[in-house]
C-alpha positions in Angstrom: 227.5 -22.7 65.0 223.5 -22.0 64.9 221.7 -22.3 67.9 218.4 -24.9 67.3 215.3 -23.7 67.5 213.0 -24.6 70.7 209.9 -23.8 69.0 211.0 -26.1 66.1 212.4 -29.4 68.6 209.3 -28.7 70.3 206.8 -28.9 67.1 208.7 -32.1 66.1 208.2 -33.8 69.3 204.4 -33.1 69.4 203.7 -34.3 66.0 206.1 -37.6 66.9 204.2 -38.1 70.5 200.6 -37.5 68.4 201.7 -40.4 65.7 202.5 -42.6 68.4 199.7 -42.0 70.0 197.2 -42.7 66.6 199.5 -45.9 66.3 198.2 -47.1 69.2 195.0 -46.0 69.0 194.7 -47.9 65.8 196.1 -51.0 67.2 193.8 -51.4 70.2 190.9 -50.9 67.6 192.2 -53.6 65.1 192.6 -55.6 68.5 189.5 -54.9 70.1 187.2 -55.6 66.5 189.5 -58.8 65.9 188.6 -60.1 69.5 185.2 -59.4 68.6 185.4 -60.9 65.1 186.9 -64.2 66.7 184.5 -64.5 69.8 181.0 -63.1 68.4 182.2 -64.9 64.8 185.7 -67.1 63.8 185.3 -69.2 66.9 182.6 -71.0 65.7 184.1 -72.0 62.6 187.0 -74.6 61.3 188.9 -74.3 58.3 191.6 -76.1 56.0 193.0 -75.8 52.1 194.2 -79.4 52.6 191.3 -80.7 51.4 190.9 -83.1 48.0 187.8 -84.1 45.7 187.1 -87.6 46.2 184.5 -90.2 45.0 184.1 -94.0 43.8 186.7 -95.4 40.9 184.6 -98.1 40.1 186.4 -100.8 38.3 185.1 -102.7 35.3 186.6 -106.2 35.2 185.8 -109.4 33.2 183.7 -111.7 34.7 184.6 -114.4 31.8 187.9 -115.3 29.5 187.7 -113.6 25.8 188.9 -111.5 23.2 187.6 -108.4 22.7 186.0 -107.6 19.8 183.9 -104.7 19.7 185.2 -101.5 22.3 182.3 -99.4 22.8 183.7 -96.5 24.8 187.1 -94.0 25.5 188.7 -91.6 28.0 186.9 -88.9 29.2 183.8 -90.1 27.4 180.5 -89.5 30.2 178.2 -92.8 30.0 175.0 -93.8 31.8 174.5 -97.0 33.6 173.7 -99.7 31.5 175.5 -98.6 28.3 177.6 -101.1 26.4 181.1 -100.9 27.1 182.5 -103.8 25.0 182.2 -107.0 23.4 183.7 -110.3 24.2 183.7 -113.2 21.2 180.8 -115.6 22.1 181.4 -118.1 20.4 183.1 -120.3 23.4 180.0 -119.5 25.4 177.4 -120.0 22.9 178.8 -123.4 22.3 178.8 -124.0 25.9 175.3 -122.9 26.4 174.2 -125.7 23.4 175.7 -128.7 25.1 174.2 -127.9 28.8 170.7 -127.4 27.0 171.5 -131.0 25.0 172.9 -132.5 28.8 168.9 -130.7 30.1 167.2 -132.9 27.2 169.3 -135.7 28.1 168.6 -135.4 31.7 164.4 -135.3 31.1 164.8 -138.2 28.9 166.7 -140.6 31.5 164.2 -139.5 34.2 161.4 -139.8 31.8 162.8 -143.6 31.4 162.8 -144.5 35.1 159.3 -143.2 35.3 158.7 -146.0 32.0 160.8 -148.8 34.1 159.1 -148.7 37.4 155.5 -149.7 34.7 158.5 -152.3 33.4 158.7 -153.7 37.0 155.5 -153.6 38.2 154.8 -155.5 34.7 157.7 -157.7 35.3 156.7 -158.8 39.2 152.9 -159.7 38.0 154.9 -162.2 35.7 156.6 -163.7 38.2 154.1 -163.6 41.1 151.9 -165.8 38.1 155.0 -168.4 37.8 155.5 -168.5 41.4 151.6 -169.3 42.3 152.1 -171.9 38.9 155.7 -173.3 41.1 153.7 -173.7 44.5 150.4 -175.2 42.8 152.8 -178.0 41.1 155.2 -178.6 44.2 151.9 -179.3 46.3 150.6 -181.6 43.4 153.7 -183.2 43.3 154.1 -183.8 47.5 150.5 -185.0 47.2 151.5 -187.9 44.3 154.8 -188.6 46.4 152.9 -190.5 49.0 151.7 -192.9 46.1 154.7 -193.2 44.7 153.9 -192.2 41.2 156.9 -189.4 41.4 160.2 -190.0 41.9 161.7 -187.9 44.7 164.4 -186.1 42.4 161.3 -184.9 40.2 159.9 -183.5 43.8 163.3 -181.6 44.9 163.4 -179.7 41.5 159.8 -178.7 42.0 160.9 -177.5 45.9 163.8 -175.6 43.7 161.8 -174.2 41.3 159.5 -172.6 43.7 162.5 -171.5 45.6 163.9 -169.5 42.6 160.5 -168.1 41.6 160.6 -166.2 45.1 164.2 -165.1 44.5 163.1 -163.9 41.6 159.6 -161.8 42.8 161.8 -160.4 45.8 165.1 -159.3 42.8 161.9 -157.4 40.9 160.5 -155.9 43.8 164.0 -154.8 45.3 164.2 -153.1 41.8 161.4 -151.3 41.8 162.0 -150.3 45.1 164.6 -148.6 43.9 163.1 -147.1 40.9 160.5 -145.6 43.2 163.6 -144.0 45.8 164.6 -142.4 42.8 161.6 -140.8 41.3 158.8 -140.9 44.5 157.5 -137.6 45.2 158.7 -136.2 42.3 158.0 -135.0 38.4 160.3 -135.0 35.8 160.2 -130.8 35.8 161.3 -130.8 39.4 163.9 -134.3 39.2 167.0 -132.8 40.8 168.7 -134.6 37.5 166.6 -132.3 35.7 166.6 -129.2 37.9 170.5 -129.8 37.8 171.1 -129.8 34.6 168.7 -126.7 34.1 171.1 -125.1 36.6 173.7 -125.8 34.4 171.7 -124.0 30.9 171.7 -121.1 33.3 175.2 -120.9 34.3 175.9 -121.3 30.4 173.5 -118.5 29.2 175.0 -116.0 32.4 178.5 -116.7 30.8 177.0 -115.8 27.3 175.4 -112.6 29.1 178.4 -111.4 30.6 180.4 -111.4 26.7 178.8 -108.4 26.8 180.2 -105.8 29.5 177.8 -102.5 30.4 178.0 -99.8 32.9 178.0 -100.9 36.3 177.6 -97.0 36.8 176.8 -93.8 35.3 179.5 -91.7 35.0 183.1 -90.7 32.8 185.5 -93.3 31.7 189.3 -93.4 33.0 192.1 -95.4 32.8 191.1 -98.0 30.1 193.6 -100.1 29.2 192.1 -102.3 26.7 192.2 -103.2 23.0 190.4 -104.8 19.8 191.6 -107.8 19.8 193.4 -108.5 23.2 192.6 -111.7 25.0 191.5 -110.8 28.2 191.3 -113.4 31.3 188.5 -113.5 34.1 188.9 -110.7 36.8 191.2 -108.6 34.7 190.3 -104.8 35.3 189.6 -102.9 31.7 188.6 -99.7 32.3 187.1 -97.5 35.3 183.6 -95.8 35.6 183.8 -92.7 38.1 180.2 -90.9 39.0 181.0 -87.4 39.3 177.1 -86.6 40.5 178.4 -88.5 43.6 182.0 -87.2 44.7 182.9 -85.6 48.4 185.6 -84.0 50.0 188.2 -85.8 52.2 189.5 -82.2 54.6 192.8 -82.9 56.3 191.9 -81.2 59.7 194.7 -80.4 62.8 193.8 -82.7 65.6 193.2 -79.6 67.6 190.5 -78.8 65.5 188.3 -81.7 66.0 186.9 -80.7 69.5 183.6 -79.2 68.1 183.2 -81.5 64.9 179.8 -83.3 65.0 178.2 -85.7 61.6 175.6 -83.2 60.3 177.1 -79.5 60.4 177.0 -77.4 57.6 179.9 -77.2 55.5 180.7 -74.1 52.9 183.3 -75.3 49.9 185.4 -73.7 47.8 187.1 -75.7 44.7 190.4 -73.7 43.5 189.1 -74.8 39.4 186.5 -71.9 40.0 187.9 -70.1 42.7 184.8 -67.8 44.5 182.9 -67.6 41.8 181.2 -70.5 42.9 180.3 -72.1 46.4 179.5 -75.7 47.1 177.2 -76.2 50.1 177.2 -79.2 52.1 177.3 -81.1 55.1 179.9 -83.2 57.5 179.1 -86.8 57.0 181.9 -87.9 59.4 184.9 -88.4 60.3 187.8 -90.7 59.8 188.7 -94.1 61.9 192.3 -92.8 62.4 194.8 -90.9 60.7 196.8 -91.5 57.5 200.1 -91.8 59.8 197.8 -94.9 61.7 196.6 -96.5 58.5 200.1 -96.5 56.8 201.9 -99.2 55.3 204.9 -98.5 57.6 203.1 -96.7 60.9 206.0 -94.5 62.9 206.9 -96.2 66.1 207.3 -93.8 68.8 208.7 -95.7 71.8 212.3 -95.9 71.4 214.8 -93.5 70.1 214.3 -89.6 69.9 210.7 -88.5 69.6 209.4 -85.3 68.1 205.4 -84.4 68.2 204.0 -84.0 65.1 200.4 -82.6 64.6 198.4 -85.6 62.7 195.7 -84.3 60.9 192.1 -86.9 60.0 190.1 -87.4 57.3 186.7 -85.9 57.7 184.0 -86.7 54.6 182.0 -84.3 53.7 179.4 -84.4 51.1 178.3 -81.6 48.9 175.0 -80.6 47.5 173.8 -82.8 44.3 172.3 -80.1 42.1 175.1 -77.6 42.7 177.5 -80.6 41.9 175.5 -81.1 38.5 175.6 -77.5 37.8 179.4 -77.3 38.4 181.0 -80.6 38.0 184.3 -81.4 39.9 186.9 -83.8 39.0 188.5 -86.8 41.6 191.5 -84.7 43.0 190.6 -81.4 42.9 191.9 -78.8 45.3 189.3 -77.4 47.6 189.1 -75.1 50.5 186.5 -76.3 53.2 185.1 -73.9 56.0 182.7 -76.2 58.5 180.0 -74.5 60.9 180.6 -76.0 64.3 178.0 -74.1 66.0 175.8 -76.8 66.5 177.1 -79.4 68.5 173.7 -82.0 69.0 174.8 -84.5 65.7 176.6 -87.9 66.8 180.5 -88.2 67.0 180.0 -91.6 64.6 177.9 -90.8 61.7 175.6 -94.3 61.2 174.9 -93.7 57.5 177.5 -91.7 55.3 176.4 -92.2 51.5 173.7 -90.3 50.1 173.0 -92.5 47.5 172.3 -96.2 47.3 174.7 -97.7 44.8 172.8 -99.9 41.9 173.1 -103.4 41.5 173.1 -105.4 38.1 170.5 -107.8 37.4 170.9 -111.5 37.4 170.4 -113.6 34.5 168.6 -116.2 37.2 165.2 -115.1 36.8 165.5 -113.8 33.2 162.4 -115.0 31.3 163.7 -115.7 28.3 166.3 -118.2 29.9 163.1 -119.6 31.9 160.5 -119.8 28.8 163.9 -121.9 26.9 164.7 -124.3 29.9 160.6 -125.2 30.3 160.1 -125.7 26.4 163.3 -127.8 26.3 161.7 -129.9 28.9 158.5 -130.2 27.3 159.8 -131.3 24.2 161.8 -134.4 25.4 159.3 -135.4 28.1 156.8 -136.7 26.5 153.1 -138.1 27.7 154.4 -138.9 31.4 153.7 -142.5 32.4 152.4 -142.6 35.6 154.8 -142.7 38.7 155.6 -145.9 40.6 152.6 -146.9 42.9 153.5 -148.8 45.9 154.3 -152.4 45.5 151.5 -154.5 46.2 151.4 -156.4 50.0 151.5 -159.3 48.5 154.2 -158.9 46.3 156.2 -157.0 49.2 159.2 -158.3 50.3 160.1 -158.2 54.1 161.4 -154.7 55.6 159.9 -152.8 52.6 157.1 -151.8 54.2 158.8 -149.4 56.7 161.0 -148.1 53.8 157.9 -146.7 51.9 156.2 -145.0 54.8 159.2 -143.5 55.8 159.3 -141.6 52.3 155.2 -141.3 52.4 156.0 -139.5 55.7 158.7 -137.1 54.2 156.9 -136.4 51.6 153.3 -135.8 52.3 151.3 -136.1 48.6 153.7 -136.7 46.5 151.5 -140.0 44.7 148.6 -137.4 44.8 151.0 -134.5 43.0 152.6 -137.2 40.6 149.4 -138.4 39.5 147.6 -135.0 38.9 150.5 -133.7 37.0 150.4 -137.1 34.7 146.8 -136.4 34.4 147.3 -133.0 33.4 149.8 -134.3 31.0 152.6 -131.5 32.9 156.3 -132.7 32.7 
């Protein structure tokens, strides 16, 4: 049996004790440069993978019933706003749009014919005021020959009859042109409400012959169309969807825990997994969430009964991303991103008060189109006519009893309305 060597045990122990010893000298460096790293550096940042691309679907629907007959558009296919998308058969609507302009003309020619009547009337109580004064003048001849005897007194009560109908008759007239007036006073036959209904109704038709043809609420790329040549499609039925990739964001799952320091304006550094580092989206937080996905569930957890376990909920925070880096390196709704946010800066509100960054566009109404405007007014100056003049006020001695206060109650409500009525005669203006 050899004897060991003490020089040898001796060397081995040495260079053991000296590895040890570079061990954990190394360790207490990686320690003491990670403490620095986290509190000069990493504490003043947040960071998550669970973060998604997000942005507006915007759904195209049919404001009308129709069959499609022309499909403008596919999948995938990028459009701007205000590009055709389909075509709807017009034939329902232009036929609708021809009777509510005939039910306009209509309408200017019945008010056009109670502006003639009330010149009927007046026309029509002149006559019968003249056979009244003609019933009085013979009643008085005849109670002046009664005395004499040279008229019997049956010839005298159908001459008190007479008269007696001749006033029924001048207070019927004037009760009708009291009426006439009610219905047209203050008014011309452009602004009747018969007519400005019915031209309410020609623009109701030519909005449904508008919408026949669907555009591009939005610019952006088409998804999820589900529509054919040829299928009969009902109002509100959703065709296709527009999504504006120059206007997506980033929904980052965060830890509760991580939250503390989150204020609505702090720079935000994103990484999409589609490029990996080879590109960098910069950005900014826009806010964050009302409550967490657990809260806003369609079957929240209830917590107070049974055994309870606590789970770390994590909240939506928006956070929206450069435009022109966006242009230069689209991303798609769904993407997987990695999100690093600068918490440094703690002065921005808890609530953001304004989170898009760009206002949304609106389509235009068919209510103030001209061409819908220039139809209506020539419609109405073709059926019109030379305007009579309106109603004037029935005479005082013609008036019957309780008239009077009728017609200054509409004088009073409308202030210059003989004056406007006969200018726009004058002018020869519907």
């Amino acid at each position: 049996m050899s004897t060991p060597n003490p020089q040898a045990a001796s060397a081995n122990g040495n260079s053991r004790r000296r590895g040890l010893l570079i061990l954990g000298a190394v360790v207490i460096v990686c320690g003491i440069a990670y403490a620095a790293y986290f509190f000069l550096y990493a504490r003043y940042y947040e960071s998550t993978d669970d973060a998604y691309v997000n942005g507006d679907v915007v759904q195209v629907t049919s404001e009308v019933p129709g069959t499609v007959i022309a499909l403008h558009i596919d999948d995938t296919q990028a459009v701007q706003a205000g590009a055709p998308l389909l075509e709807l058969d017009p034939a329902d609507a232009q036929v609708a749009v021809a009777n509510a302009e005939a039910d306009l003309a209509r309408a200017v020619r019945q008010v056009r014919g109670l502006f003639a009547q009330g010149q009927q009337l007046r026309a029509q109580i002149d006559q019968r005021q003249q056979a009244l004064r003609t019933a009085e003048s013979d009643l008085k001849r005849r109670q002046s020959l009664q005395s004499d005897g040279a008229i019997s007194g049956e010839e005298l009560s159908h001459a008190r009859d007479n008269v007696t109908s001749m006033r029924a008759a001048v207070a019927a007239a004037n009760e009708q042109l009291s009426q006439t007036v009610a219905q047209v006073d203050g008014t011309t036959i452009a602004n009747h409400p018969q007519v400005l209904a019915a031209a309410a109704a020609v623009r109701n038709a030519a909005l449904a012959l508008r919408r026949t043809k669907i555009t591009a609420p939005v610019g952006g790329v088409i998804a999820k169309r589900s529509v054919q040549v040829g299928q009969r499609v009902a109002a509100g039925t959703p065709l296709l969807a527009v999504v504006p990739l120059d206007d997506v964001w980033i929904d980052a799952n965060f830890k509760e825990v991580q939250l503390e320091h989150m204020r609505a304006g702090q720079p935000v550094t994103v990484h999409a997994d589609v490029y990996g580092n080879d590109v960098t989206y910069h950005g900014r937080l826009a806010g964050l969430a009302a409550g967490s996905g657990n809260a806003f569930a369609l079957l929240p957890a209830q917590n107070a009964s049974g055994n309870w376990i606590k789970i770390v909920q994590r909240l939506p925070v928006r956070i929206l991303l450069d435009p022109q880096e966006l242009k230069n390196s689209p991303l798609r709704v769904g993407l997987s991103t990695s999100v690093r946010i600068d918490i440094r800066d703690t002065s921005g509100p808890l609530v953001a008060t304004a989170v898009r960054n760009t206002p949304q566009p609106t389509q235009d109404s068919v209510g103030d189109d001209p061409a819908v405007a220039a139809r209506i007014a020539e419609i109405i100056s073709a059926n019109a006519g030379t305007p009579p003049a309106a109603p004037q006020k029935v005479s005082a001695r013609a008036r019957p009893r309780g008239l009077e206060h009728n017609e200054a109650a509409v004088s009073e409500d409308n202030p210059g309305s003989d004056e406007a009525v006969q200018a726009a005669s004058a002018a020869g203006q519907p």
